[in-house]
C-alpha positions in Angstrom: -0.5 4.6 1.3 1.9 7.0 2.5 2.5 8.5 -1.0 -1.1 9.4 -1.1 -1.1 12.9 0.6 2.2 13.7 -2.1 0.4 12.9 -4.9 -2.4 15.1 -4.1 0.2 17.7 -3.8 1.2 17.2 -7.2 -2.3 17.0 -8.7 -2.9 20.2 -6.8 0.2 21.7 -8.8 -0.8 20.2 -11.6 -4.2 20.0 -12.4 -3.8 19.5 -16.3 -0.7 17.5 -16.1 -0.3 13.4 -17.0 1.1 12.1 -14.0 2.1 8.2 -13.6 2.2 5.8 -10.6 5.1 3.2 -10.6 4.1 0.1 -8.0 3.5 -3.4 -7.6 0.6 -5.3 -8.7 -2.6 -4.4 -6.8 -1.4 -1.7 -5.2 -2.1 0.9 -7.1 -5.6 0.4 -6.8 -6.1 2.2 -3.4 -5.2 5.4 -5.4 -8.3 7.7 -5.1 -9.5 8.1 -8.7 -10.1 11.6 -8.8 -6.5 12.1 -8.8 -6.5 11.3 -12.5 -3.2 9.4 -12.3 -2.3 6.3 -14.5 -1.3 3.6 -12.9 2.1 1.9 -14.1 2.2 -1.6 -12.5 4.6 -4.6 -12.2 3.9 -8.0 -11.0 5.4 -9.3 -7.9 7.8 -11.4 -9.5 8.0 -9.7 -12.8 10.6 -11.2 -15.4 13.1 -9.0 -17.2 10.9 -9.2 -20.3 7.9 -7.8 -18.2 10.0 -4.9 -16.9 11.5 -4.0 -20.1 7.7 -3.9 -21.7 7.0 -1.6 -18.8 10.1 0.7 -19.7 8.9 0.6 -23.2 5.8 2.4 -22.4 7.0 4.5 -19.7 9.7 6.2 -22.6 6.6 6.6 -24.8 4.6 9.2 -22.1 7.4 11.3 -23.0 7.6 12.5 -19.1 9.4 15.5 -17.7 10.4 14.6 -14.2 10.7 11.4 -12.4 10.3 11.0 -8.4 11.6 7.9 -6.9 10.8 7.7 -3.4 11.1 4.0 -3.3 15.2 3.5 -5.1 15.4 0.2 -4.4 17.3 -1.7 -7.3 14.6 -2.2 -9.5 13.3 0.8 -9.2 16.8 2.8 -10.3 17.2 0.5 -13.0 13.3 1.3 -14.7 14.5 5.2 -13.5 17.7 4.6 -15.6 16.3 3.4 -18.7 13.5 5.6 -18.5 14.8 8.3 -20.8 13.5 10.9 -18.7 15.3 14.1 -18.7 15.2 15.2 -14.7 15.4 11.9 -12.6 15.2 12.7 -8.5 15.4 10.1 -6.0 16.9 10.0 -2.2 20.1 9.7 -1.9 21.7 6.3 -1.9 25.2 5.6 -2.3 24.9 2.8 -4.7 22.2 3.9 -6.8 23.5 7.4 -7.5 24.0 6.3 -11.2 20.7 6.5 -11.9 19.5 10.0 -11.1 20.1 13.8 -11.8 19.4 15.0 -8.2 19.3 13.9 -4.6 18.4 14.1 -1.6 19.8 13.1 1.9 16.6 13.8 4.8 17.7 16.0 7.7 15.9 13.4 9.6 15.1 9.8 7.7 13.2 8.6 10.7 10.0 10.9 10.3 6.7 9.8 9.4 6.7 8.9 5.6 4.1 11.1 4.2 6.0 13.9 6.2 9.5 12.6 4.6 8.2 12.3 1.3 6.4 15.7 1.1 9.9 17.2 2.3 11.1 15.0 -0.2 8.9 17.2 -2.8 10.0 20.4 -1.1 13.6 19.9 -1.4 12.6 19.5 -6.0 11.0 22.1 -5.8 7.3 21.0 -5.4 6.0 24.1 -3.6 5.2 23.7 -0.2 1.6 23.0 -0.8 -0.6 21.5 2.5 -0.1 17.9 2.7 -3.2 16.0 3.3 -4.4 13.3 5.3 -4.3 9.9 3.5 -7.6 8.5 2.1 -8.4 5.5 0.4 -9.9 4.4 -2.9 -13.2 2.7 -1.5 -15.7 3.2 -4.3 -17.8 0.4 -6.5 -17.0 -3.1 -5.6 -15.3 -3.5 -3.0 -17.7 -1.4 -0.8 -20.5 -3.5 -2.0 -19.0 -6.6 -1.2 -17.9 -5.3 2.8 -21.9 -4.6 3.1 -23.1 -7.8 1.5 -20.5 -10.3 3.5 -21.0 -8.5 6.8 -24.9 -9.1 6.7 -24.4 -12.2 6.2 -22.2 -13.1 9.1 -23.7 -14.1 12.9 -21.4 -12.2 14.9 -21.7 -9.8 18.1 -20.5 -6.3 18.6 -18.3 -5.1 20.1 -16.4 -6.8 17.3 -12.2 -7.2 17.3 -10.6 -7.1 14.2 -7.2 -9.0 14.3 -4.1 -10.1 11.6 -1.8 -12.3 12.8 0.1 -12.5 10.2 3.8 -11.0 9.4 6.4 -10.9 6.5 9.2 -12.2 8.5 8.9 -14.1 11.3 10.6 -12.1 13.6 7.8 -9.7 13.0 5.0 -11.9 13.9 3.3 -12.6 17.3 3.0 -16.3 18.3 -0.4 -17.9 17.8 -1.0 -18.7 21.1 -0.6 -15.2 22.0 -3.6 -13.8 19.2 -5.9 -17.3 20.9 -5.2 -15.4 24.4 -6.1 -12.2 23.3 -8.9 -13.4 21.2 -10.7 -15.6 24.3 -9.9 -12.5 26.6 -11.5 -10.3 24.0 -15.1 -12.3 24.2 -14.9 -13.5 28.0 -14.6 -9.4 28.7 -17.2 -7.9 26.1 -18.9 -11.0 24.6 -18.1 -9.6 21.0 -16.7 -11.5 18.1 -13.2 -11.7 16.5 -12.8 -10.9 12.6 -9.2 -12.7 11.6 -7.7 -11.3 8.5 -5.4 -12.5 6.3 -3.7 -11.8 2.9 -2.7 -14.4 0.0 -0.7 -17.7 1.6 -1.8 -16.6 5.5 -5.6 -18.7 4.7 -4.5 -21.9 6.1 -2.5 -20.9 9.1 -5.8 -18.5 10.1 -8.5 -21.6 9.6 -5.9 -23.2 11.5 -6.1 -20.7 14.3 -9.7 -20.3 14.2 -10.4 -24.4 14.5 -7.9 -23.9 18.1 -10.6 -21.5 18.9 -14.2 -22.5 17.5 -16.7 -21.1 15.6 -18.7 -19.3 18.7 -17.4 -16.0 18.1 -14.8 -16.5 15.6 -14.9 -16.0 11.5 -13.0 -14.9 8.8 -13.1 -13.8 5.3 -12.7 -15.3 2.1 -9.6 -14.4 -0.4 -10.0 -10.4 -1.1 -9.0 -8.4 -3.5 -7.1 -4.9 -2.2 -10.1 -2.7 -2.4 -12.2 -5.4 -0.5 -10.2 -5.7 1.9 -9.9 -2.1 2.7 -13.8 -2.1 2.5 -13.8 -4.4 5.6 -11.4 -2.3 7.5 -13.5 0.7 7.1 
């Protein structure tokens, strides 16, 4: 989401230019498709097999410059076998191996899309505008946010919530979200939307049964696009 406004940037300075997007499996999809980029993806759990495929067919785009803004270990290791001639990353002490250039932020805590596009700066990249991120919501997805809303009985105002967290120590107790969530309708009388991703379904049908069906519902299992339909 956040590498979004850069890779505008680089469309802008590039208009003619094949560019490729490294990410997991979906995410790639909420790249706006007038941006013309190909999406290179990986499974979640990918095997080595599955990666080396991938690094097969990044070496035959035959690409110029490589940006990694993510340099995790994967990542340096695709960049290292990639074959491409300039290779650019931030810097990272263990990872160095695997790049041509780097670069250390003055200030690593700023908003992403603002470190990235002084990330793009610092290669060269022209200081171009950065734009405001935007989202990939055309064709099915949209469709199926207007088609499962209608269908729903539900009150406005209406609360959107996720209650869910990658680590624990992330995540809000339950019994917090059911406060909040009878608060919410004993205040306004609106309805509460829970979302959730894949493996959160049972813990939020589990939340909703605490709270009943009055003003309570959720979704079935999305795909990326979809779900960013509802958010919108």
């Amino acid at each position: 989401m956040h590498l979004i406004p850069s890779l505008g940037r680089l469309r802008q300075l590039y208009p003619e230019c094949p560019i490729g997007f490294l990410s997991l499996r979906p995410f790639g999809e909420i790249i706006p498709a007038d941006l013309k980029i190909e999406r290179l993806e990986l499974p979640g759990k990918a095997s080595f097999g599955e990666t080396l495929r991938l690094v097969r067919k990044i070496r035959s785009r035959k690409y110029h410059t490589l940006l990694d803004f993510f340099v995790n270990p994967r990542t340096a290791m695709i960049s290292l076998l990639s074959g491409i001639p300039r290779r650019c990353a931030f810097d990272h002490p263990g990872r160095r191996y695997a790049y041509h250039e780097l670069f250390r932020p003055s200030d690593p805590n700023r908003h992403l899309s603002e470190l990235f596009g002084e990330f793009l700066d610092h290669f060269g990249f022209a200081r171009l505008p950065l734009e405001k991120p935007r989202l990939n919501l055309l064709g099915s997805g949209e469709r199926f946010a207007d088609t499962f809303l209608s269908g729903q009985s539900f009150r406005r105002p209406l609360l959107g919530l996720n209650t869910h967290a990658t680590y624990p120590a992330k995540a809000w107790p339950a019994e917090n979200f059911t406060h909040l969530a009878n608060l919410w309708h004993a205040q306004t009388r609106g309805s509460v939307l829970f979302f959730h991703g894949p493996g959160e379904e049972e813990a939020t049908k589990k939340l909703l049964t605490s709270l009943g069906a009055e003003f309570t519902f959720t979704h079935p299992p999305l795909r990326l696009t979809e779900f960013l339909s509802l958010l919108r």
